[in-house]
N, C-alpha and C positions, 0 to 999 in steps of 0.2 A: 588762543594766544593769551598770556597770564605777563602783563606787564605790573610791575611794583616798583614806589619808588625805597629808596633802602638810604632812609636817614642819617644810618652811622657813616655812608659812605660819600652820602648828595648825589646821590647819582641814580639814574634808575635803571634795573634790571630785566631782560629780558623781551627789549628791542628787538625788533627785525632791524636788519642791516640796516636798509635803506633809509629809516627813522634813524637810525642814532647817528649818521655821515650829517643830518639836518641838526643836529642837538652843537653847542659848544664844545670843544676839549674836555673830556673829563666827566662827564655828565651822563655817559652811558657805560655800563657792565653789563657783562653775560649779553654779550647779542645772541639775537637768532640763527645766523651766521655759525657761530661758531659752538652752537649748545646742540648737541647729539638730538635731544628729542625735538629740536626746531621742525628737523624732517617730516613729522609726523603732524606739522599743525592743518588743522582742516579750513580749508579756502571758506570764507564769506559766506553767505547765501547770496545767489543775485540780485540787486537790487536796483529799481529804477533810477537813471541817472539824472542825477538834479545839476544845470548847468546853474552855477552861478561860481563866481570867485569868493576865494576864503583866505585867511591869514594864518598863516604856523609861524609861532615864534616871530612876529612885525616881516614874514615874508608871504609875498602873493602867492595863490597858486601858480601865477604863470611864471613865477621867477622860479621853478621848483628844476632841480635835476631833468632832464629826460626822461632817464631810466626808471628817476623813483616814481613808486605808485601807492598812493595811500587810501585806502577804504573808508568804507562809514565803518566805525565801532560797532560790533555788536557783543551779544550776553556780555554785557559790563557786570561785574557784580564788586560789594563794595566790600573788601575784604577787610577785616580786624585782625588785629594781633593780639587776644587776650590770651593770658592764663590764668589758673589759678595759682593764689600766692596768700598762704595765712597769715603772711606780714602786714598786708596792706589792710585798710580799715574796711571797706568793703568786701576781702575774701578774693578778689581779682587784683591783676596788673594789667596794666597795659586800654582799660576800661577809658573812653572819650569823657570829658569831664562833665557834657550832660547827661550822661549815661550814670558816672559815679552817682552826679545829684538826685536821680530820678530813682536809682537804686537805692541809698542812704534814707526818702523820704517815702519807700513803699512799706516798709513795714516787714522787708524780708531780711532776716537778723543774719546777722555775718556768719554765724555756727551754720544754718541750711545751705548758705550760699557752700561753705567748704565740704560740707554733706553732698549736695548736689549739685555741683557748679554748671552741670551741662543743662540741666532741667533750670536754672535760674537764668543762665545767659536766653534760651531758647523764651523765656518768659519776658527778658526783657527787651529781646531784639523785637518781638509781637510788637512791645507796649510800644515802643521805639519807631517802630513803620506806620502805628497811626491806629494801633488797637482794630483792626476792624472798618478802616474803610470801606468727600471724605473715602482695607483691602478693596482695589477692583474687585473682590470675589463674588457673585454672586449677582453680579446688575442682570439684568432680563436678557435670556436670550434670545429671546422671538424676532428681534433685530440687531443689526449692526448699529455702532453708533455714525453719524453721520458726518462727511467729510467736513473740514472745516469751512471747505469754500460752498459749499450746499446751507449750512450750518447761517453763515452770515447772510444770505441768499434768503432764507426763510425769515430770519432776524427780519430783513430790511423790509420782504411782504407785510410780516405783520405789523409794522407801524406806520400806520394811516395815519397823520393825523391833519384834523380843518383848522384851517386858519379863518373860521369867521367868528361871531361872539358868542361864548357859550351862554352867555345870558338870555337871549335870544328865545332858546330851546328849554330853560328851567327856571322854575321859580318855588317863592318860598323855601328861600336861601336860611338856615340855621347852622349856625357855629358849633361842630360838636366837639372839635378842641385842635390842637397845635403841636404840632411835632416839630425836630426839628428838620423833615423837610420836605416841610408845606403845610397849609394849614386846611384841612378838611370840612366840608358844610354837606348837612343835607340838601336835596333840593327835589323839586316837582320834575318831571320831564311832561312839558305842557304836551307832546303828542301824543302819549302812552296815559299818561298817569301816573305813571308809575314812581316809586320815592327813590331815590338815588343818590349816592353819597359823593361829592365832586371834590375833588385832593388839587389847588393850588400851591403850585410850585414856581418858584423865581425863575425866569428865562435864561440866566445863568445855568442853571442841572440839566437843562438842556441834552447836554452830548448823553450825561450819566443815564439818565430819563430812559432812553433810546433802547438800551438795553432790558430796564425793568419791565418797561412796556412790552417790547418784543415777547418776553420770557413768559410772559403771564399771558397775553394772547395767543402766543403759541398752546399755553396748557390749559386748554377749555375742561373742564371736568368739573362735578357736582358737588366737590369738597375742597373747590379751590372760589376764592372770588371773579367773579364775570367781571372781566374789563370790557365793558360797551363803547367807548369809544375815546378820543385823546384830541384836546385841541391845542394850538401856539400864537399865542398873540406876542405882541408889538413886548410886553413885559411880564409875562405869565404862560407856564403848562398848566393844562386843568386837563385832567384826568378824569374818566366819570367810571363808577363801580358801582356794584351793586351794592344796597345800601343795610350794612348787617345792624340793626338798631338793637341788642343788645351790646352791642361795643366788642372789645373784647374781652378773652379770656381773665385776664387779668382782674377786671371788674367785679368776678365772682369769685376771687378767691380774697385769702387772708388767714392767719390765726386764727384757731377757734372755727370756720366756718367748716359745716359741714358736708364738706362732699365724696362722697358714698364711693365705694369699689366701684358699684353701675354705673354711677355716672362717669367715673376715672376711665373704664372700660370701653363706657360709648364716645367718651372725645377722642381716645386713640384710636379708637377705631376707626372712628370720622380720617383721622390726619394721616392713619395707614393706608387708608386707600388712597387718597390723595397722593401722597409719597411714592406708593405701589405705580402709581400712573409716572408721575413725572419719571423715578428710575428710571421703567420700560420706556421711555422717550431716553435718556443717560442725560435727565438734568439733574440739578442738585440744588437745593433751597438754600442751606446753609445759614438762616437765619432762624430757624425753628423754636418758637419762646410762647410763651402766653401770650405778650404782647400783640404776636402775630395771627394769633388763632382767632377768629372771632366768629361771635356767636348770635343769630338772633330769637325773636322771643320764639317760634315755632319749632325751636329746639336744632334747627340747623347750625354744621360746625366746618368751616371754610378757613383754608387756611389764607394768608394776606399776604404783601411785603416782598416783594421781587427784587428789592434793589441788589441783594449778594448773588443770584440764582447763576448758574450757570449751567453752561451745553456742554458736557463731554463728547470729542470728535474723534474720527481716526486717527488721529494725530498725537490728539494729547487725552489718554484713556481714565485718565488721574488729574486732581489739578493739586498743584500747589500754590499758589494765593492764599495770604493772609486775614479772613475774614469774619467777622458772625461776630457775639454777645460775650464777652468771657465768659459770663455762670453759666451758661449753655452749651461753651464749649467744648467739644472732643476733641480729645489730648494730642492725637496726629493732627488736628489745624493746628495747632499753638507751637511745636514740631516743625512745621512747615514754615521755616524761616528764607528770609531772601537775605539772610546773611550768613557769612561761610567765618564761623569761629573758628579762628586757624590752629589751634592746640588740636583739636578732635578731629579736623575734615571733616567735620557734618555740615550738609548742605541741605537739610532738611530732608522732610519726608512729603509722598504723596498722598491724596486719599480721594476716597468718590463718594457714592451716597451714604456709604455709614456713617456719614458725620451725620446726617437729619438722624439717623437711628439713635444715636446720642443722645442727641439733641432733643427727640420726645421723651427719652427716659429721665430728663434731668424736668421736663415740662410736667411728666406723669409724677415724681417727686412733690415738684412744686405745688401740683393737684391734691397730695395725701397730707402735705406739710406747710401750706400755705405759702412758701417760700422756696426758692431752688438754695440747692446747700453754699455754702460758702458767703452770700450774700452782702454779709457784716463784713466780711475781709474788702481791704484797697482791693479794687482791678489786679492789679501787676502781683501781687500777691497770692488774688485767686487763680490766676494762671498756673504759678510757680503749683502750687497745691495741688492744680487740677492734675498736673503735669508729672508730680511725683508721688501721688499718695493712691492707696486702693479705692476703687471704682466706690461712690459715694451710697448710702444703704440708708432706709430707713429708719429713723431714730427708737422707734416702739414696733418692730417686725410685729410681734406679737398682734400685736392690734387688728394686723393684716394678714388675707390669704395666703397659704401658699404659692398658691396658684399667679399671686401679684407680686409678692419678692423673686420667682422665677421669672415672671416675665422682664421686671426690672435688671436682673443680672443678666441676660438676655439681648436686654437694650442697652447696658453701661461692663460690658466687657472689656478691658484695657485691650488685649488681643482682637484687632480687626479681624483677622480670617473666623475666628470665633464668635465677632458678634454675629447677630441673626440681621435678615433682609428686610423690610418691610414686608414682601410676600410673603415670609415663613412668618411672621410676628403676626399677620393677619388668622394663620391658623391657630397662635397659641389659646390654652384654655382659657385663658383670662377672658380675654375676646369674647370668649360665647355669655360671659356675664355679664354683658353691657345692656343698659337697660333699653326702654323704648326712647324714641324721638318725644313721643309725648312726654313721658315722665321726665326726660331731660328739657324738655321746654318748661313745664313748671317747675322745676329746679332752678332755672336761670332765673323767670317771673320770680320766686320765693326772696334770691338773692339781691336782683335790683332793688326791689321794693324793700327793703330791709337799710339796703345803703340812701337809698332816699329818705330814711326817717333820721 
C-alpha cells in the first residue's frame, strides 16, 4: 500500500476506502476503492494482537465503524520528491532544508551534483540516516544459510551473560584508552592468570551489545578475537576478550613507515581466513578497517569489533542496512539507501560479504600508503567519490609487485559479480609472499618502540 499526502491538493492519495470514509470532506483522493491496482495490494503479515485502545483523528477505537478495519503499518518507507534542477543553488529541487544545509557545507560542488545527481543524493541519504550506525555470488556452499528463526535461537544461546562483579574475577586494571563505546582496560583474570582486555559499556547499549556479543561468540576462530565471557551490572556491560597488547592495526602504520609486501601479505592473509570462516557461516563483518584488526607482539593478527556484523538467513540472502566506515566503504553499502528518490525509483541495492572484500582492499592500501585513499576529503564527500569514481589504485604502482596491484584490483572491483571471495583471495599469488608470524612480530615490536620514542 503507497499512501502520499499531495500538497497542491491537501488531501492525501491513495487510501483504502475504509480510511478516507474516517478522514473530513475533502481530504482524500484516489482511494483504494476505486484505483485498478488497489486489487493487487498484498495483505499484512500477521501479527500479534495488541489489545489496547488508540485515537485516529480525536476518535477511540471503539467509536470506529464496524466494518472498518485498520492494521499496524508496515514497510513504511519515507519517500522524497527530489529532482534534479541546475537552477537551484544546490543542483536539486525539492531537497528538505537540512538536507540543502548539509549538502551546501560538504564540500560537494554544485557542477558534480548535476554530473552525478543520483551518486550524490545516494551519498547523502547514507550521511542523512546517521552515516553508519555486501553480489550474493559466491558465499560458501557447503551449507545453507540459516533460517531466521534458528538464526535468533543461536543469537540468544550465545549470550550468557553474569550478573555478579567482574571485579571480583580481575585485577590489575590499566586503561588502554576510550572509544566511543566504552572504554577498554587491561586486566588479570585472578583464576587463570592470564592478561585480558575488559571493554566497559554504559547499561544503556544494552539491547545493541546483545547482538555484538552474540555475533562474535558465535564466530570462535584463530583470526578473530576470543570473547570469554560478558557481564551486566546495576550501570555497566563489561565485556572480557582476549587481550591483543599490540593494539591495533592502526598503531603501526603512518607515512613514511615501512611496511613491506610480506608483511601487507601476512595481515591479509591473517583477515582472509577469518572472513573465509565467517562467510561459510553467511556472516558479514562490515566494519573491516585498521582500527579493527589488531595485533599482538607474537605477531598474531585477529580481527575485532562486531557491533555492524550480521547473519545472512533464508529469508534475507543479501542485506541492505546502511553501515561501516565511509573510507572503507564499498560502493554497493552506500547504494544501499532506505530512501526511495522518486525521480529514478531507486530503492537501493543489496550486498553480502563482498563488502568485507572491499573493505580489506582499501585496509591493504592503507598498509602500502599509510593512509586509506580519500581521507582528507568531508565524509559526505568521500562517499559521493567513493560512489562515482574508478576503484582507488596505488599512488607509485611501480614501487609495487605485480602480483600486489592484481590482488588489489581483485579486492576493489566496482563490479560485485566480478570481485574475488575471500576463499579464491586466499589462493592468490600474493598470499604465498606473506612472511613468517615471527618476522611479523618483530615488525610490530620494531614499530611500537619507535612510536614510544
Amino acid at each position: 500500500m503507497h499512501v502520499e499526502w499531495d500538497p497542491a491538493s491537501g488531501a492525501f492519495k491513495g487510501l483504502p476506502q475504509s480510511w478516507a470514509e474516517l478522514l473530513p470532506k475533502g481530504t482524500a483522493l484516489d482511494t483504494a476503492s476505486n484505483n485498478p491496482s488497489a486489487k493487487h495490494i498484498t495483505a499484512p503479515p500477521p501479527s500479534t494482537e495488541v489489545k489496547k485502545r488508540f485515537r485516529l483523528w480525536g476518535r477511540r477505537s471503539d467509536d470506529l465503524p464496524t466494518g472498518a478495519v485498520i492494521g499496524v503499518p508496515y514497510n513504511v518507507q519515507h519517500v522524497l520528491h527530489v529532482k534534479p534542477d541546475a537552477r537551484t543553488s544546490t543542483g536539486f529541487a525539492g531537497l528538505p532544508p537540512e538536507w540543502r544545509l548539509v549538502l551546501k557545507a560538504s564540500g560537494i560542488t554544485k557542477q558534480e551534483a548535476v554530473e552525478h545527481p543520483q551518486a550524490v543524493l545516494d551519498a547523502l541519504a547514507f550521511h542523512m540516516d546517521g552515516g553508519g550506525k555486501g553480489g550474493k555470488a559466491q558465499l560458501a556452499p557447503r551449507a545453507k544459510p540459516p533460517t531466521r528463526e534458528l538464526m535468533q535461537k543461536n543469537l540468544s544461546e550465545a549470550v550468557q551473560m553474569r550478573t555478579d562483579d567482574p571485579l571480583h574475577y580481575y585485577t590489575d586494571m590499566k586503561k588502554l584508552g576510550q572509544g566511543a563505546s566504552g572504554t577498554v582496560y587491561s586486566g588479570t583474570d585472578i583464576r587463570s592468570g592470564e592478561k585480558c582486555a575488559l571493554k566497559f559499556c554504559p547499561i544503556a547499549e544494552l539491547e545493541d551489545l546483545r547482538n555484538e556479543i552474540g555475533m562474535q561468540c558465535l564466530s570462535r576462530h584463530a583470526n578473530i578475537v576470543n570473547l570469554r565471557e560478558a557481564y551486566v551490572t546495576r550501570s555497566e556491560v563489561v565485556i572480557v576478550m582476549d587481550c591483543m597488547q599490540g593494539g591495533s592495526l592502526t598503531d603501526t602504520l603512518g607515512p613514511g613507515v615501512d611496511f613491506r609486501e610480506s608483511h601487507i601479505a601476512y595481515v591479509c592473509k591473517q583477515c582472509l581466513m577469518a572472513l573465509a570462516f565467517m562467510h561459510s557461516q553467511y556472516r558479514l563483518h562490515r566494519d573491516i578497517k585498521s582500527d579493527n584488526v589488531l595485533v599482538d607482539m607474537e605477531g598474531h593478527v585477529k580481527l575485532a569489533d562486531f557491533g555492524f556484523a550480521a547473519n545472512l538467513t533464508t529469508e534475507q540472502e543479501k542485506r541492505a542496512s546502511v553501515v561501516g566506515t565511509p573510507y572503507w566503504m564499498a560502493p554497493e553499502i552506500i547504494k544501499a539507501c532506505f530512501y526511495i528518490i522518486q525521480y529514478t525509483s531507486n530503492t537501493g541495492l543489496e550486498y553480502d560479504g563482498k563488502v568485507d572484500v572491499w573493505s580489506l582492499g582499501i585496509t591493504a592500501l592503507e598498509m602500502a600508503e599509510g593512509e586509506p585513499p580519500l581521507l582528507h576529503e568531508p565524509p559526505l564527500r568521500a562517499l559521493l567519490l567513493i560512489s562515482i569514481n574508478p576503484p582507488p589504485q596505488l599512488a607509485e604502482s611501480a614501487k609495487w609487485s605485480r602480483a600486489f596491484t592484481h590482488f588489489l584490483s581483485r579486492c576493489l572491483d566496482i563490479d560485485v559479480d566480478r570481485r574475488a571471495t575471500a576463499d579464491q583471495l586466499l589462493l592468490h599469488p600474493f598470499i604465498s609472499s606473506a612472511c613468517s608470524r615471527e618476522e611479523f612480530s618483530q615488525h610490530v615490536q620494531r614499530m611500537l618502540a619507535a612510536r614510544r620514542k
